[in-house]
N, C-alpha and C positions, 0 to 999 in steps of 0.2 A: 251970833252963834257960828260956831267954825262947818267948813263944809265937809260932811261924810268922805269919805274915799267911794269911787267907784267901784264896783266890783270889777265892770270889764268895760278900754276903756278905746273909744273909735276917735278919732281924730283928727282932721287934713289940714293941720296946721303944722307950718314947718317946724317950728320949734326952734329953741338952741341946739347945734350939731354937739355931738361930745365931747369932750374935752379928751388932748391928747393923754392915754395914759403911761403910767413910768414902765420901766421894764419887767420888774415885780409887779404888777399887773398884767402885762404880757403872760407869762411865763405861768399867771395862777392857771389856766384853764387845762393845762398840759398836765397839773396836780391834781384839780379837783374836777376834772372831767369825769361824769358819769357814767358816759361811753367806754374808757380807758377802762376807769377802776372796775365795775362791770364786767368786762372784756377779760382782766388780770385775774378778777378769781372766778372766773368760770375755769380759765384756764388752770390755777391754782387745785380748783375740783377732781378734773378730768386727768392731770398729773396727779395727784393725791391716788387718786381711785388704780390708776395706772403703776404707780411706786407699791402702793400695797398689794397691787393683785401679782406682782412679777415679784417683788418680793418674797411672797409668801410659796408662791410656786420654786422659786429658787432656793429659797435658804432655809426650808421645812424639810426633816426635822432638823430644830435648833440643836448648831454644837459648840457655840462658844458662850460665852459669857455679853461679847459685843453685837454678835446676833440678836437675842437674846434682847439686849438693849433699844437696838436700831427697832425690829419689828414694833418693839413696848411704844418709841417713841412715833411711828407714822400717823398712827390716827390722832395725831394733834394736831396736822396741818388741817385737819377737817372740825377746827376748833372755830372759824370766821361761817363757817357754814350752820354747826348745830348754834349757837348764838346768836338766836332769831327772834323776834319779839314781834307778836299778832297785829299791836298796835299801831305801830311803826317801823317798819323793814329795817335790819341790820343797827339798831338801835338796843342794847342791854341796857338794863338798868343797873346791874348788880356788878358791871363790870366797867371799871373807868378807863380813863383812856391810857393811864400809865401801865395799868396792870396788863393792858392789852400789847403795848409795847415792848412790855418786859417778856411777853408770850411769843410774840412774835419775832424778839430778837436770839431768844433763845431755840427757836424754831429754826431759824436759819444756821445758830451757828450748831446744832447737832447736823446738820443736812448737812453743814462740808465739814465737820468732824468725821463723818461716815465716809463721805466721798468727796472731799477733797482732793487724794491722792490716789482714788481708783479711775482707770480709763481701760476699758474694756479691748482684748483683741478685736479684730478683725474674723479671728477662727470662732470666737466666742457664740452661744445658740442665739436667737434672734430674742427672746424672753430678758435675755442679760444686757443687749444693745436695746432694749424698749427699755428696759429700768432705766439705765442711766444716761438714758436723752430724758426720760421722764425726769429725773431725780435735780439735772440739772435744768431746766426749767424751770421745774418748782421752785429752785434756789432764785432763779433772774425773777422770776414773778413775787416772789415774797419780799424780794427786793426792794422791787418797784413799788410794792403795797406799804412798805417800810419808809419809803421814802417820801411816800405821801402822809402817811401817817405823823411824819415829824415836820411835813411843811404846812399843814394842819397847825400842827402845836406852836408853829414861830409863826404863825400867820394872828394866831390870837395870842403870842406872847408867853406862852404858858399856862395860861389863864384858864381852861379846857383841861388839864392834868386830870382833874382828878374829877371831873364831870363824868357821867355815862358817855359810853362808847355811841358813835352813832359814824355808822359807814358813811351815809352820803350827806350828812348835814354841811358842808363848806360846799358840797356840788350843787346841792339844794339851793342855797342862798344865790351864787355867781349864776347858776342857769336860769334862777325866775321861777323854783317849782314851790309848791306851796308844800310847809310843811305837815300839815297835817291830812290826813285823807289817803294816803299812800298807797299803792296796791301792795297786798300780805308778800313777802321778802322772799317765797318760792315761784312768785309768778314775773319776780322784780329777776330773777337769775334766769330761770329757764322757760319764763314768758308767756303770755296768754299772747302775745305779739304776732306769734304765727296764727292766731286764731280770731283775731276781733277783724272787723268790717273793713274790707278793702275798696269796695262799692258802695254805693250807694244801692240800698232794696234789695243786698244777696243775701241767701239765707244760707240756713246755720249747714246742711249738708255740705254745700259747696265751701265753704269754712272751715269743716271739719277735713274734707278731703283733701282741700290745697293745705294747710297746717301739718296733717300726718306727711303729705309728700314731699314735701318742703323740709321736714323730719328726716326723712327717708335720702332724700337727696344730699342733706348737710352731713351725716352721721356715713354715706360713701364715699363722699369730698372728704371727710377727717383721715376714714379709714386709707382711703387711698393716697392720702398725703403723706401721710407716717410711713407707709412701703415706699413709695417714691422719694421721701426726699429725705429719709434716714436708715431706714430698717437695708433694702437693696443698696444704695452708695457703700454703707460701710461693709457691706458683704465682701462686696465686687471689688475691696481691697483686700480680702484675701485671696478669692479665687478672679482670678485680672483676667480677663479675657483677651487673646491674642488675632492680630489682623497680618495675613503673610501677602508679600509683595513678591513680583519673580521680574527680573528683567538680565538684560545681555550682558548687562555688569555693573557695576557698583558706580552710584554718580562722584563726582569728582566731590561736591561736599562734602560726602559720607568719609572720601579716601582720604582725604587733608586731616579730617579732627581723629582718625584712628593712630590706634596706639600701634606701632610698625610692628608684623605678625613675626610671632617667634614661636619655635616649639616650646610647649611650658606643660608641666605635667605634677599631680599632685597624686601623692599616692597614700593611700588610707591603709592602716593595719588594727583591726578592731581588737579593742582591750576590754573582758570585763569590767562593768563599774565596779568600782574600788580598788580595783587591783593595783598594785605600785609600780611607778613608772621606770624605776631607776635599775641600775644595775644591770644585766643583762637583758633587760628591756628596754634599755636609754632610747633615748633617739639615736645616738651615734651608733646605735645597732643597728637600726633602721637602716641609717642612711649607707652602713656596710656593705648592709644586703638587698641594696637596688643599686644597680647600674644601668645604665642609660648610656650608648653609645653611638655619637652619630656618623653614619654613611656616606660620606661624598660623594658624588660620583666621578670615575675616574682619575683620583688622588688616593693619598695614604691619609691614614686614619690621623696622623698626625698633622696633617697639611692642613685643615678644613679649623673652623672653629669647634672647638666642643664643647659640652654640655657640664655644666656647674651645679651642684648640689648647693644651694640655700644656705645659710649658716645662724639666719634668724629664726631660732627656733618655735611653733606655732600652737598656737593653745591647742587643747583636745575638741575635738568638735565633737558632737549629742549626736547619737542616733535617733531613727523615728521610734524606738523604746527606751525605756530605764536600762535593757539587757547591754549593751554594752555603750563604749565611748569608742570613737575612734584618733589614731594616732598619726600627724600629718605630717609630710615632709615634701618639699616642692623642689623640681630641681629644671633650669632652663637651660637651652640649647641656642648658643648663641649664632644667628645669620649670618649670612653674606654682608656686605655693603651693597655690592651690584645685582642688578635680575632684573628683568623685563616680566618674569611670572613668578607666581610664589611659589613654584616646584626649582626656580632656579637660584632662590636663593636661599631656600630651606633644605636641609638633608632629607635621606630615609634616617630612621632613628630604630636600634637593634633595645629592646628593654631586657634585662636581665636581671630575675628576682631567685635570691638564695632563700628558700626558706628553713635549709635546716641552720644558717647563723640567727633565722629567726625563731629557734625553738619550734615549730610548730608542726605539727602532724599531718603530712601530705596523707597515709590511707587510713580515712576515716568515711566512714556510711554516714552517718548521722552530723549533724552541726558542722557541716561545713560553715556554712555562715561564720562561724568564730573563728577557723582556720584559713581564710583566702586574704587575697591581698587584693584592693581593688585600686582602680587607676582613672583619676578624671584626665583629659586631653581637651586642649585649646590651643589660642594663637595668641592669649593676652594674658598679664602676669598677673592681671586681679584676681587673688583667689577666692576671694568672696562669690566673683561670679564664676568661676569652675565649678565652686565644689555647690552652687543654690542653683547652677539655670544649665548646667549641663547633666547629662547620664554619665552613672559611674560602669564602667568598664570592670568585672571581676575578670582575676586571671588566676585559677587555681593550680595546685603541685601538678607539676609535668604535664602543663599544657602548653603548646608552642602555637602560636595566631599569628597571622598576617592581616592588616586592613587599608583597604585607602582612603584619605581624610580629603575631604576637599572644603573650601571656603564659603560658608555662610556669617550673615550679618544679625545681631540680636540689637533689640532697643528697649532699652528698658528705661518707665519713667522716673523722672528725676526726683517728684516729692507724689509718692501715690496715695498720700492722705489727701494734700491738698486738691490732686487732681479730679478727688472724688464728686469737687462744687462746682467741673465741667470747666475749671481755668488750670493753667499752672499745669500743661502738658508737654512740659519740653522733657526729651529723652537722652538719655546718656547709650550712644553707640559701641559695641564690642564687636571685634572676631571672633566668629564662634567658630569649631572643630566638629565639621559632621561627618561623623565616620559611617560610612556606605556600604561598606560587609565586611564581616570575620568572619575568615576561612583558617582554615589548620595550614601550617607554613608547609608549602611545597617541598621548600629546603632541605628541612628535617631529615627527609629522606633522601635527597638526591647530593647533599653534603653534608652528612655528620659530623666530622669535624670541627665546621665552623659553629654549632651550637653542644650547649651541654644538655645531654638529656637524661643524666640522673634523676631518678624520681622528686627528691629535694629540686628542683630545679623548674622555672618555667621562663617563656620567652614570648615577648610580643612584637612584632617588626610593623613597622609604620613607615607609608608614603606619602606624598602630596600627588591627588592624581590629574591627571589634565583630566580636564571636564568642561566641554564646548557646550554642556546644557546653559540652561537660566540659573543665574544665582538669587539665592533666598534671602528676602528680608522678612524676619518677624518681629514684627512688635507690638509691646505693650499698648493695648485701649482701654477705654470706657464705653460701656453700652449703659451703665446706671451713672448716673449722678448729680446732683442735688440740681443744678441749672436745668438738666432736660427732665427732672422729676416734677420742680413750676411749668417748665413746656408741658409736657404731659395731661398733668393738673389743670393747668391753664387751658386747654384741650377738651379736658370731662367737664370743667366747669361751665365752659360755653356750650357744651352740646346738653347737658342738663337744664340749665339755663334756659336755651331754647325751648327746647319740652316743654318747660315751665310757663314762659313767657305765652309759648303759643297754647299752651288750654284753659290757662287761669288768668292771663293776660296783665299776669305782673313778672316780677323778677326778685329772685331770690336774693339779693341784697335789698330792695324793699319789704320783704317780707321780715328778714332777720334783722337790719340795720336799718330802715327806714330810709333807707337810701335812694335820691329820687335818679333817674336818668341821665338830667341835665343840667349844668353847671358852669359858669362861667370863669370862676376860680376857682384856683388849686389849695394842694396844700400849703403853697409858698405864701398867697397871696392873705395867709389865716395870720402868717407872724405882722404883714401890716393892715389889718382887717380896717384900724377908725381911720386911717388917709383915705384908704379906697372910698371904705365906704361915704365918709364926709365927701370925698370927689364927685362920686357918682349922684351921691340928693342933690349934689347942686348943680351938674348936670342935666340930670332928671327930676327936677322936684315934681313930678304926678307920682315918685314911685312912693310916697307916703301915701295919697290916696288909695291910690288900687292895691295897695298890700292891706288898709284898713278897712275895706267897706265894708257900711252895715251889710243886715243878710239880704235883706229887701234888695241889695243894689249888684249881688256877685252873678258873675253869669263866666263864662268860656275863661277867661282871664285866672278867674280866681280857684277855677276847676283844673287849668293846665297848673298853674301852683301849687295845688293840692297833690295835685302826682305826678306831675314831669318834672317841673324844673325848680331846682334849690334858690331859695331867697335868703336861708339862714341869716347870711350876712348883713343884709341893708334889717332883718326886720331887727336883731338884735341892737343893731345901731339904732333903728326907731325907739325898741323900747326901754335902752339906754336911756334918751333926750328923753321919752314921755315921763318915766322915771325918774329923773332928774328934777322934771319940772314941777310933778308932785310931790315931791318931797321939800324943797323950797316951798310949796304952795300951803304944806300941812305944817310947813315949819311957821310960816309967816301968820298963819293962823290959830298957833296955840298946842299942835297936836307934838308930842313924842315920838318922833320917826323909830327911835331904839324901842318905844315897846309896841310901834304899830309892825314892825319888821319892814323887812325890805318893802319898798311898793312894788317890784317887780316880780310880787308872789299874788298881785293880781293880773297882771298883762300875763297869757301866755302867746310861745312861739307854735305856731301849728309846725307839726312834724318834725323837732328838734331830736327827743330822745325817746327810749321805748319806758324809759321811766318817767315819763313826762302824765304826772297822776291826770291832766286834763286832755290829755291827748285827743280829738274825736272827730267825728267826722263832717262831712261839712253841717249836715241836717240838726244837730245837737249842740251846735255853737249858740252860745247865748249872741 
């Protein structure tokens, strides 16, 4: 008569160790991990739930047609959720595994139909930057869920197509859970985990209250992870926070990669939108009616180098309204060769703007704004950075200024997306123009002559002033960003932690993960798990014993195992060999290994996964 299967099975015989497996065996665990998939659609949930609720805040009420579409289509990705079956967790009956695939492929590909080609400003509200970190997640995790789903289907050939769905039946089989008996598929996602017996003899109060706080704690860790290490980084790329430096002068590094200071000046003339550019509004009208003339000192106006009007004409730049455009034209003043200061080899510079060649009405009460001419100043011919990181200077009909500009340094980063993940903060250095007072020109008055002071007419004169102060460096930081958002985090998790550990006298990755304390191996050591482990049983061959003792025989050993320190590894390897040896045993004997199922759906691992239907605690082990 063939001999029964054990139920549960003890045993301090070495056995056969296991045989090396190929790399397609490697690699299944990474697929059909119960932890991972688990892991993926809880995540899957919580973006779902996150995509709909900013959704609906943002794009309500519907005004397109694709709106409209997009909202119709969110509550599918909560299609692996409501498809739940009492008898068996994540198991349909009414829905095969192809039709699930064809669900889920079309799920992902509306998800970058949508947003594919959308990427949110940085000015954008914080609702708009939650969707779409939500939205793309959702896409990486449906992914992942996809990709296990077809390693599923080549793992049995195809041969599954068209069977019922069952989420964890290939995790089932490779981890040793038995299939039947399952806890119901809402306790398998969001857990009785945090609530069942961490001790031995605690009752259900202290249960209840380490579970709710354990709750409480994980759900401030989420919250406060999403500000930290998306919601603020990408803020803080709009509004950049600046750090100012003062010293006796400018280090020699700084003075080598700069661009040689030169007078440079951009002048704006605001157009309403739409209005037409040409004709007596050309640019070469513009450029008519601004002159720029630089000052030697002690030469003729002709001796010195002089200033050059631009001849690349420059697109219209946007005002901060729809109300008008403005119209640009750059014109630079060329230096010395020699000079010891930059007052010695820059001029004074006389500006003179015509505004009756530019049509426009010096006495006006109202709107000015539409009528003035305004003037950025600098030392460096990037106009990009004139007219975005300097102040514009207005100089309205018949006003005559004087001011003196002296030398500051700006740094601004070089990729301020990247530098949001706390790497990749190198800066690109400018001369900037910081102008120190406008005053009404002395002159005016005391030589009329040399200015025209027609109403049409206005004048601005500019120096370089000696200034024995400290000179400025500002620049571009980070105070948020994804790097110091894990510092941070990293930070509340251990002092939560603690709290935790010291009243309940566990720790919150045991609570949630089963995760114990202590560990000899890493993650690395998972990709060669049967070397190790075959190394070490034959180093240590007692570790077969004391990983198996009946109950009558555990004492301290088998208690630090139970919740200090991880064995996963050697026992998975035991029940590898014990499994092996049954199955040759029920083979040799007559039995159908294919309809007894795996035998490793009687051996369990104490404290592998939280879906582990035998999971318990030492007192209730058979």
């Amino acid at each position: 008569m063939a001999t029964q299967p054990p139920n549960t099975i003890y045993t301090s015989s070495p056995g056969s160790p296991p045989g090396k497996r190929p790399l397609v065996k490697k690699v299944e665990p990474f697929f059909f991990n119960p932890t991972l998939k688990l892991a993926a659609l809880r995540m899957a949930i919580f973006a779902s739930a996150a995509v709909l609720g900013t959704a609906i805040a943002l794009f309500v009420p519907l005004q397109d047609l694709d709106t409209t579409i997009y909202i119709a289509v969110l509550p599918v990705t909560l299609h692996c959720v409501n498809l739940l079956c009492y008898r068996s967790a994540f198991k349909v009956r009414f829905m095969i595994r192809l039709l699930d695939l064809l669900l889920l492929i079309a799920e992902i590909a509306l998800f970058i139909r949508f947003n594919g080609t959308f990427f949110p400003s940085s000015f954008d509200p914080t609702s708009l930057i939650v969707f779409f970190v939500a939205t793309w997640c959702l896409i990486a995790v449906l992914l992942f869920l996809l990709i296990c789903r077809v390693a599923a289907i080549v793992r049995h050939k195809g041969r599954n197509l068209f069977k019922p769905f069952n989420f964890l039946e290939d995790s089932q089989r490779i981890k040793g859970i038995p299939v039947h008996g399952l806890p119901a598929a809402y306790s398998m996602l969001f857990g009785r985990s945090i609530w069942r017996v961490q001790f031995i003899g605690e009752g259900l109060i202290v249960r209840l209250l380490r579970g709710s706080i354990a709750g409480i704690f994980i759900a401030a860790l989420i919250g406060y992870g999403v500000l930290s290490l998306i919601v603020k980084p990408v803020q803080e790329t709009a509004l950049t926070p600046v750090k100012e430096s003062r010293g006796q002068g400018l280090p020699f590094d700084e003075i080598k990669d700069l661009e040689p200071q030169s007078w440079n000046f951009v002048f704006t003339r605001p157009i309403p939108s739409g209005e037409n550019t040409t004709g007596i509004l050309s640019v070469e009208t513009f450029h008519q009616a601004v002159n720029v003339t630089a000052l030697w000192e002690g030469e003729e106006l002709s001796d010195g180098p002089s200033c050059l009007h631009s001849s690349e004409e420059q697109p219209l730049m946007g005002g901060d309204d729809n109300a008008f455009n403005f119209q640009i034209i750059h014109v630079q003043c060329i230096p010395k060769s020699n000079g010891s200061f930059l007052s010695d080899f820059l001029p004074d510079v006389l500006v003179e703007v015509d505004y009756g060649a530019l049509s426009m009405t010096p006495n006006v009460l109202k709107g000015l704004r539409g009528n003035v001419i305004g003037i950025y100043v600098g030392f460096t011919t990037d106009l990009d950075f004139l007219t975005g990181r300097s102040s514009m200077i207005t100089l309205p009909p018949s006003a005559h200024y004087l001011a003196g500009v002296r030398l500051s340094l700006r740094r601004l980063l070089k990729r301020p997306a990247l530098s949001g993940f706390g790497m990749f903060e190198g800066t690109n250095s400018f001369s900037a123009a910081e102008v120190q007072s406008i005053v009404p020109d002395p002159l005016v008055a005391l030589d009329p002559p040399a200015f025209n002071t027609s109403a049409n007419f206005a004048t601005f004169r500019l120096f370089v002033s000696h200034d024995t102060g400290e000179v400025r460096i500002v620049q571009d930081s980070r105070e948020e960003s994804v790097l110091g958002g894990f510092s941070a985090l990293g930070g509340l998790w251990t002092f939560l932690g603690g709290i935790f550990a010291m009243f309940f006298g566990t720790s919150l990755m045991k609570i949630f993960f089963d995760s114990k304390p202590l560990s000899i191996f890493g993650i690395a050591q998972q990709m060669e798990k049967d070397a190790i482990a075959r190394a070490y049983l034959r180093a240590y061959p007692n570790i077969r014993q004391e990983l198996n003792l009946p109950p009558s025989q555990r004492g301290v050993m088998t208690m630090l195992q139970d919740h200090m320190i991880d064995v996963a590894l050697f026992q998975e390897a035991i029940d590898e060999t014990q499994a092996s040896s049954k199955e040759q045993e029920w083979a040799t004997s007559g039995y159908d290994v294919e309809k007894l199922g795996m035998a490793t759906s009687a051996v369990t691992t104490p404290g592998v996964e939280e879906v582990h239907a035998q999971h318990q605690m030492p007192e209730n082990r058979q």
